[in-house]
N, C-alpha and C positions, 0 to 999 in steps of 0.2 A: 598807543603802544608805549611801552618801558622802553628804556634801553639797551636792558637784555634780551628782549622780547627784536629789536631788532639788529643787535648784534648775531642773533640767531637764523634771522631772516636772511642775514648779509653772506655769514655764513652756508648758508644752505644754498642761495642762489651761486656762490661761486662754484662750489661743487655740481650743483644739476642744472645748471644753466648755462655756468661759464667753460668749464672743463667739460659737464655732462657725463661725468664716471662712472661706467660701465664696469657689470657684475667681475668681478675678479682682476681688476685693472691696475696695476700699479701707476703708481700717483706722485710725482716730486714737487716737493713748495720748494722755492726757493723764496726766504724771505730775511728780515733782521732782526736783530737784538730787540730794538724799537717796539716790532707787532709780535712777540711773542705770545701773549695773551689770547688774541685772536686767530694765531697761526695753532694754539693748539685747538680752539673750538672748530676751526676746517680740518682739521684732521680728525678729530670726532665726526663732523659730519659726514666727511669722506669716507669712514668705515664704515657708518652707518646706512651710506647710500652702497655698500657694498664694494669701493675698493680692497685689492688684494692685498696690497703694500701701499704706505705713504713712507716715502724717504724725505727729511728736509735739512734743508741746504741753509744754515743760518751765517749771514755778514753781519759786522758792526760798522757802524758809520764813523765812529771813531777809532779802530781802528786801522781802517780803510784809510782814514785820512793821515796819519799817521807813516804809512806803507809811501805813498805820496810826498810824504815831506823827507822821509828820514833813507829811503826804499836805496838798496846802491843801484848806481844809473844804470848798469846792465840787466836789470832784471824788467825793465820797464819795454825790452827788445821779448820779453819772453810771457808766458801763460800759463796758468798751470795744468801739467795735462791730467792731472787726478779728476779736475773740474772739466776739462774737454770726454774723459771716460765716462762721469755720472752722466751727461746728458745723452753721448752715444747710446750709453744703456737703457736708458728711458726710449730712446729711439726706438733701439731694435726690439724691445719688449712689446712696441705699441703701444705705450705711457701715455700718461697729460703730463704736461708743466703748467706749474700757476704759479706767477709770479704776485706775491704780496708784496707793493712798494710803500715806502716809509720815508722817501729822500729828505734831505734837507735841499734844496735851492740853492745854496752854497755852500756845500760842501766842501768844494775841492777850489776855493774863491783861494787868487793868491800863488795856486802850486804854478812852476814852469808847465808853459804849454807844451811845449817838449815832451815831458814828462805823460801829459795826459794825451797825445796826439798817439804817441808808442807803445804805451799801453793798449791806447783801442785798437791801433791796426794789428796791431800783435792776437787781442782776444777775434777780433774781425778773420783773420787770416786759421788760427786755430780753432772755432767753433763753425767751419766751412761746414761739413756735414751735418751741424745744427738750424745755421742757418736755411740751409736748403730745403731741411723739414719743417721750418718754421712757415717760411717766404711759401711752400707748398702744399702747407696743411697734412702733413705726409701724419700727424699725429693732433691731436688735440689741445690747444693752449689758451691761456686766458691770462690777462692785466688785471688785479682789482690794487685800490690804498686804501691805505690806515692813517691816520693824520699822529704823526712824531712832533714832539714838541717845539725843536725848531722851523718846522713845517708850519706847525697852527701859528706861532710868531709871524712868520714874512707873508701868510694870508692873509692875518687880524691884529696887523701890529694895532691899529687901535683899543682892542680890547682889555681888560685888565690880565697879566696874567694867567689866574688860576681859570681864566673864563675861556681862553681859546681852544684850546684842546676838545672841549665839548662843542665849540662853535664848528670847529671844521669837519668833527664827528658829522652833526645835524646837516651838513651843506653837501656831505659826501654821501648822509644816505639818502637825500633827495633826488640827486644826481642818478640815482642806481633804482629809482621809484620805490624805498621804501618807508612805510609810515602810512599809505594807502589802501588797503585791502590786502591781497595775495599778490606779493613782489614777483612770485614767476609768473603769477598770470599777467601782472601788469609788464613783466618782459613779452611774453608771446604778443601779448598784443600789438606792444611796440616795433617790435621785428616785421611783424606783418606791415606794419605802416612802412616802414623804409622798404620795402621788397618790392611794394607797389612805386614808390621814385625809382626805385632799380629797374624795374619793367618797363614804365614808361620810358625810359631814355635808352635801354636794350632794345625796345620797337622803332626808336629815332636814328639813331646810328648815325650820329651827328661824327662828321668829319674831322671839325673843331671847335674850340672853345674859345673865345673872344672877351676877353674880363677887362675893363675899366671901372677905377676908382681913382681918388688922388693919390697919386704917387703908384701911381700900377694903371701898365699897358701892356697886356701879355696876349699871346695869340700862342696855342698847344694845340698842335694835332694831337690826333686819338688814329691807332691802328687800326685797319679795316674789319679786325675780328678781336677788337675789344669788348670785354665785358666789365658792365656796371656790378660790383657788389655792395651789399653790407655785412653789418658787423656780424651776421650768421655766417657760419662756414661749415663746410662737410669736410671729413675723415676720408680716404680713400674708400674705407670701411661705411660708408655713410651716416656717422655719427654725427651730429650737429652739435657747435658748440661756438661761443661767443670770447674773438680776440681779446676786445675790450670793455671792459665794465665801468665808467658807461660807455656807451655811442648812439651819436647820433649821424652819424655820417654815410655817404651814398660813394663810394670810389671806385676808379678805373686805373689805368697804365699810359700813360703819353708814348708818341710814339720818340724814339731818343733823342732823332736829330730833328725835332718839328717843334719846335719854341722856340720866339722869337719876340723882343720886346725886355719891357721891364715891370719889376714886382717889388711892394714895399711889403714888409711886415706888419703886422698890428698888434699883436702879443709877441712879449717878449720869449724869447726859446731858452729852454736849460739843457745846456748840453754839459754832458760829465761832469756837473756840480757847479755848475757856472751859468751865468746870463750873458746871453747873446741878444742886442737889443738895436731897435733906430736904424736898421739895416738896411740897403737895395741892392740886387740882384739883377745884373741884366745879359740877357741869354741873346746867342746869334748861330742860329741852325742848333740848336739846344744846349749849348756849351753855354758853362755859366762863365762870360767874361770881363764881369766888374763884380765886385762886391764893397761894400763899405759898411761896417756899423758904427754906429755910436760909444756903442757896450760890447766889451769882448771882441774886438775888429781881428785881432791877432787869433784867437780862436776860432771864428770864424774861417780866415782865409785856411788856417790848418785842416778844417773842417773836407774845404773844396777842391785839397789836396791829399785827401786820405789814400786812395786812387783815381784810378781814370774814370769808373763811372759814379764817382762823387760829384762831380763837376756839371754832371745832368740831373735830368728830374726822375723820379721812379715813382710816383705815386700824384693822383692828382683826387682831391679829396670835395664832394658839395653837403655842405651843413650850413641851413638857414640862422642869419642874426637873431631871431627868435627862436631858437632852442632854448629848452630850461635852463641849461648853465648859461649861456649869452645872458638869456633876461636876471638871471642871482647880480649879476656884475658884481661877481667873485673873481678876484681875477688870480688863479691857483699856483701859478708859478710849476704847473708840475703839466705835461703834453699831453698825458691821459685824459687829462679835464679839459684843458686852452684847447688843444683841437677838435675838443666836441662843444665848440662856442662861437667856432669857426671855420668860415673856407680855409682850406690850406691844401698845402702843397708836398714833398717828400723828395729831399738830395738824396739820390743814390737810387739803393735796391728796388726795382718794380717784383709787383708779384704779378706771375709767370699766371695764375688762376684766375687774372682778370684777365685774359686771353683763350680762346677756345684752343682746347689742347694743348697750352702751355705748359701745364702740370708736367707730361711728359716729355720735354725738350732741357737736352743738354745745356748748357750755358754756352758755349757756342754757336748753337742754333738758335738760342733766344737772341744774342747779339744778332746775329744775319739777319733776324726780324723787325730789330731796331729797337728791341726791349732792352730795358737797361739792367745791368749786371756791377754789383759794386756789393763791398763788405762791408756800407754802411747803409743807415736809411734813418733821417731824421726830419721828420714834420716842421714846417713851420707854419705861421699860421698869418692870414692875407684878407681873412674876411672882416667885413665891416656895412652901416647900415647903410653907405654911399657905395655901396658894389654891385655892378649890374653884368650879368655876364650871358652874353648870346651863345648860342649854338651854332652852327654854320652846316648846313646838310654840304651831301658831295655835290649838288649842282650850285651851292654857292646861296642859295636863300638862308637866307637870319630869320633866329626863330628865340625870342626869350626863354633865358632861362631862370636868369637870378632879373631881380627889381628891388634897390633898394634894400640887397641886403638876403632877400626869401624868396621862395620858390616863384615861378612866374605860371606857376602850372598847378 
């Protein structure tokens, strides 16, 4: 295949694969300056698969960064509600959002943490009713990237310049299976493989989860009416459409206060333009009560102070060391890719859809549950090819789950 031939490919899978845009549907990209090029061939494709409207939302990363250094301090308390109304509208229309990322890795390296702490609880706090359609599927959304040039740099500092940008092209559309046959059929078929890890462990109803490797001794419940998903998800509407592009990942919800132990990182985390690295986390009745990193420590602790249910877990994530981006050992600097190479984990937000009948509970009632509630949710990533992780049914037998890294099953 060309590379137009699968720039079109990439294209067409975010629309009817990722999003799955439905006859007269209005459609928001939010993307940047960076993927311009590719953000106009999804919106060609998006009309041609018969959206009504594509509205798109374009950032630049310089001057984002810019806003950040120079920005007056009061404004960093605030969000802008022009951006809190485009997504409402997309809400209530019954829209997709597809987010096209382009980051740099460090972006925002440098700026007071301060500055970037107040900012997210500020957009945390005003896109509450986005959030909640997000975290509940209440509309249809999708992640895919585009490799920006200082992006292709901190993947392939080794390469020569004018080489990386194609390099990290070819490693993202592997990632996303194309250059093989028919990319959506190689999606259906993939979806069906993760569905069956979601079943079998939906039939186990394993109590908890029991992970040892070096530097990690963690012990998580799971609520009694947890559900395992993957990256397939349904519409209220029962539209199907894929969070993130790629995954390979199998996840559930922990129960709040039921982790206990401790957990090391293995890939480094980019949170709001920054690396957070060489970190331990050690939880008691699920409260995260030590943290330390190597890289970005001060961000970090700001991280586990955003609010009250940053400090717990909301997501608990299984993807074997043998996944195709594991075995590239690419190591992407961007969470899209790092957590589909890895077990990981998620501070903060749980979704309420890995719970029977969670969809419809207040945030109130999800707490009295022991599901966790917070305005942030950020992956990190745990797994490696020394990680063995038991299951624990309710009468207390162990039962492999991870070996070495992959599945025991």
């Amino acid at each position: 295949m060309t590379f137009e031939e699968k720039l079109e490919q990439y294209a067409e899978l975010a629309v009817k694969i990722g999003v799955n845009i439905q006859k007269g549907q209005y459609l928001l990209i939010n993307t940047t300056s960076d993927a311009l090029d590719f953000t106009r061939l999804v919106v060609k494709k998006a009309y041609e698969a018969g959206a009504g409207r594509v509205a798109v939302h374009i950032t630049d990363q310089e001057i984002t960064r810019m806003f950040y250094e120079f920005g007056a301090e009061e404004e960093f308390a605030k969000f802008p509600e022009w951006i809190v109304a485009q997504r409402n509208e997309c809400i209530e229309r019954k829209g997709a959002i597809l987010w096209i990322d382009a980051e740099d890795p460090d972006l925002l390296k440098g700026i007071p943490v301060q500055r970037i702490s107040a900012q997210q609880k500020a957009s945390g706090e005003a896109l509450v009713n986005y959030r909640k359609a997000i975290i509940n599927d209440l509309i249809a959304w999708s992640i895919i990237a585009v490799p920006s040039k200082k992006w292709a740099a901190k993947v392939f500092p080794d390469l020569p310049e004018e080489e990386q940008m194609n390099a990290l092209w070819e490693a993202i559309f592997k990632t996303v299976r194309i250059g093989e046959g028919d990319a959506v059929e190689n999606w259906k078929r993939h979806i069906r493989e993760l569905e069956q890890r979601a079943e079998y462990l939906n039939r186990k109803k394993y109590a908890k989860l029991h992970y040892k490797a070096p530097g990690t001794d963690l012990t998580i419940e799971l609520p009694e009416k947890h559900i395992w998903c993957t990256g397939s998800s349904k519409t209220p509407e029962g539209v199907t459409f894929i969070a993130n592009m790629p995954t390979e990942e199998v996840f559930t919800l922990p129960s709040k206060f039921g982790v206990n132990g401790y957990v090391r990182n293995t890939k480094p985390l980019v949170y709001q333009g920054n690396i957070i690295d060489g970190f331990t986390l050690t939880f008691e009745k699920g409260k995260i009560v030590e943290a330390h990193a190597k890289t970005g420590n001060e961000l970090l602790q700001e991280l586990i102070r955003t609010d009250e249910g940053s400090a717990y877990l909301g997501e608990v994530a299984l993807v074997p060391h043998e996944s195709p981006i594991s075995l590239s050992n690419i190591l992407y600097y961007n969470t899209l890719f790092d957590e589909n190479a890895s077990n990981h984990l998620a501070i903060g937000e749980a979704y309420p859809t890995c719970y029977v009948g969670g969809r419809d509970l207040e945030e109130k009632q999800l707490e009295s549950l022991g599901i966790n509630v917070s305005i942030t949710h950020e992956d990190f990533m745990i797994g490696s090819a020394e990680m063995d992780i038991d299951g624990i049914l309710p009468d207390g037998t162990r039962e492999p789950v991870f070996r070495k890294g992959n599945w025991a099953f």
